[in-house]
C-alpha positions as CSV (number, residue, x, y, z in Angstrom):
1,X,0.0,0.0,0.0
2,X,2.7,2.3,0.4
3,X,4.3,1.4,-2.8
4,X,1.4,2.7,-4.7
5,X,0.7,5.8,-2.9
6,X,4.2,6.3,-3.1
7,X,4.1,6.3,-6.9
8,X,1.2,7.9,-7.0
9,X,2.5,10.7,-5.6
10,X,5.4,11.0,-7.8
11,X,2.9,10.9,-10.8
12,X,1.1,13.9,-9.4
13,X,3.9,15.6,-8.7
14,X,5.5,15.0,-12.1
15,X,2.2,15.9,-14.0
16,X,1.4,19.4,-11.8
17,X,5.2,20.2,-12.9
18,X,4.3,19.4,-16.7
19,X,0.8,21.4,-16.2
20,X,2.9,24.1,-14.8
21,X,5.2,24.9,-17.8
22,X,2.3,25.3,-20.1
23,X,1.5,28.5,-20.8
24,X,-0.5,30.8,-23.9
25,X,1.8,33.0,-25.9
26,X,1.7,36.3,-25.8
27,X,1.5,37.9,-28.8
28,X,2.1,41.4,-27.3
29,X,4.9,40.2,-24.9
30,X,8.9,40.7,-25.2
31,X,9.5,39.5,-28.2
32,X,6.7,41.6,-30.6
33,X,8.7,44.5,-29.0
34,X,11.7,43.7,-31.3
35,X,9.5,43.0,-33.9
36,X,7.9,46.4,-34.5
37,X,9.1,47.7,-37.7
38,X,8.3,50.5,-40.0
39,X,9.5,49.7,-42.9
40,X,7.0,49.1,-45.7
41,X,6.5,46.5,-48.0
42,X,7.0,48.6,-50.9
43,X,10.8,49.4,-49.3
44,X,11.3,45.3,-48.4
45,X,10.7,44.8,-52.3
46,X,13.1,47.4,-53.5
47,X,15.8,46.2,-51.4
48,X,15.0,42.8,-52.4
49,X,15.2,43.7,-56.1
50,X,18.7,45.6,-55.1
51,X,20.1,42.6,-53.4
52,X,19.6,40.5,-56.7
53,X,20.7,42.8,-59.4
54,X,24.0,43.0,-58.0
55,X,24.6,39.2,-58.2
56,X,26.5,38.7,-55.2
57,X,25.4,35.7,-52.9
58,X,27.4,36.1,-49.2
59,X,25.6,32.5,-48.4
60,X,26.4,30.4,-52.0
61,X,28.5,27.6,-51.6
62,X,30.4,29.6,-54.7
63,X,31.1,32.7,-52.9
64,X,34.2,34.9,-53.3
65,X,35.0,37.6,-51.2
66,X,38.5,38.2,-52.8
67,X,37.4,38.0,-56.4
68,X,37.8,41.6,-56.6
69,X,40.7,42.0,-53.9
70,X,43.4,43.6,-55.6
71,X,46.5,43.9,-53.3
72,X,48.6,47.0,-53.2
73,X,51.9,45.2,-51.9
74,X,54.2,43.0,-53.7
75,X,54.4,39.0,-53.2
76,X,58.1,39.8,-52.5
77,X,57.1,42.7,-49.9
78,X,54.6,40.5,-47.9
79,X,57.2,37.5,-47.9
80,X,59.8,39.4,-46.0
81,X,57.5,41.0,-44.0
82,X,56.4,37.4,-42.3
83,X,60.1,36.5,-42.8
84,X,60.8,39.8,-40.4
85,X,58.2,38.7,-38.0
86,X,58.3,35.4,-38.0
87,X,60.5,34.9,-34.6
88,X,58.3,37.5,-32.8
89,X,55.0,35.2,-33.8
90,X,57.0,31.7,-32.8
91,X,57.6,34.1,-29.3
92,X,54.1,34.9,-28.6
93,X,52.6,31.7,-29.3
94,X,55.1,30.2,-27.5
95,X,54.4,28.0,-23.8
96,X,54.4,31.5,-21.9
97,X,52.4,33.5,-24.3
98,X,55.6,35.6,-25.3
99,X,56.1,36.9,-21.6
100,X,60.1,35.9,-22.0
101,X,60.2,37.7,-25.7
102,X,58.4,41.1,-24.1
103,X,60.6,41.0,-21.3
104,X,63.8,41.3,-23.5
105,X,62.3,43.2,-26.2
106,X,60.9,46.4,-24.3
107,X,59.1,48.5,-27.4
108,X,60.0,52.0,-27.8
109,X,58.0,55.2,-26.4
110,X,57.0,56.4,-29.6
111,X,54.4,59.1,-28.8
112,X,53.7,57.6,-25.7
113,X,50.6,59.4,-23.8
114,X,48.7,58.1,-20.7
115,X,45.5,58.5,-19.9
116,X,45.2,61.9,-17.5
117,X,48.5,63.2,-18.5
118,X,48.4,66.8,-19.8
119,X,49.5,67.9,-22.9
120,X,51.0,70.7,-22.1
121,X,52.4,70.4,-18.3
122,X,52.6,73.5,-16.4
């Protein structure tokens, strides 16, 4: 006997928590806020129209974003750059996150200004 009012109590129990969780939607509530608009359908369609004359699909499988990238350095240029900074990446990415590498290459003060320093100290 106390086997079944045992488990009927935990089938009570477990639908009042299902009955609980059940709710109506409200139409009006926080998210019709965001969904207030005043743009008209007239405007939706033009920008439709505008988005398929100029052919360019950001969510095709045959999208390029660099088609029309046209660099303004040489191959040569970029090569030495990473060649120039190629120990100072290995440093940073190193096991202590480069803390040895800034610790024996302190940067230069170039134009150096704090926050809450004057400009023109009296």
């Amino acid at each position: 006997m106390n086997r079944k009012s045992l488990v009927f109590a935990a089938i009570a129990v477990s639908v009042a928590g299902f009955a609980a969780h059940a709710e109506t939607p409200d139409v009006s509530g926080q998210f019709a806020q965001g969904a207030a608009t005043q743009v008209t359908r007239t405007q939706v369609q033009a920008d439709l129209n505008q988005y398929r004359q100029a052919g360019v699909n950001p969510w095709s499988t045959s999208y390029n974003p660099l088609k029309g990238f046209r660099s303004e350095r040489s191959r040569a240029e970029v090569q030495a750059e990473y060649i120039a900074s190629r120990d100072a990446v290995s440093a940073m990415t190193a096991e202590d996150s480069g803390s040895a590498y800034l610790a024996a290459h302190k940067p230069g003060t170039v134009n150096q200004q704090l926050a809450g320093q004057p400009t023109n100290a009296q």
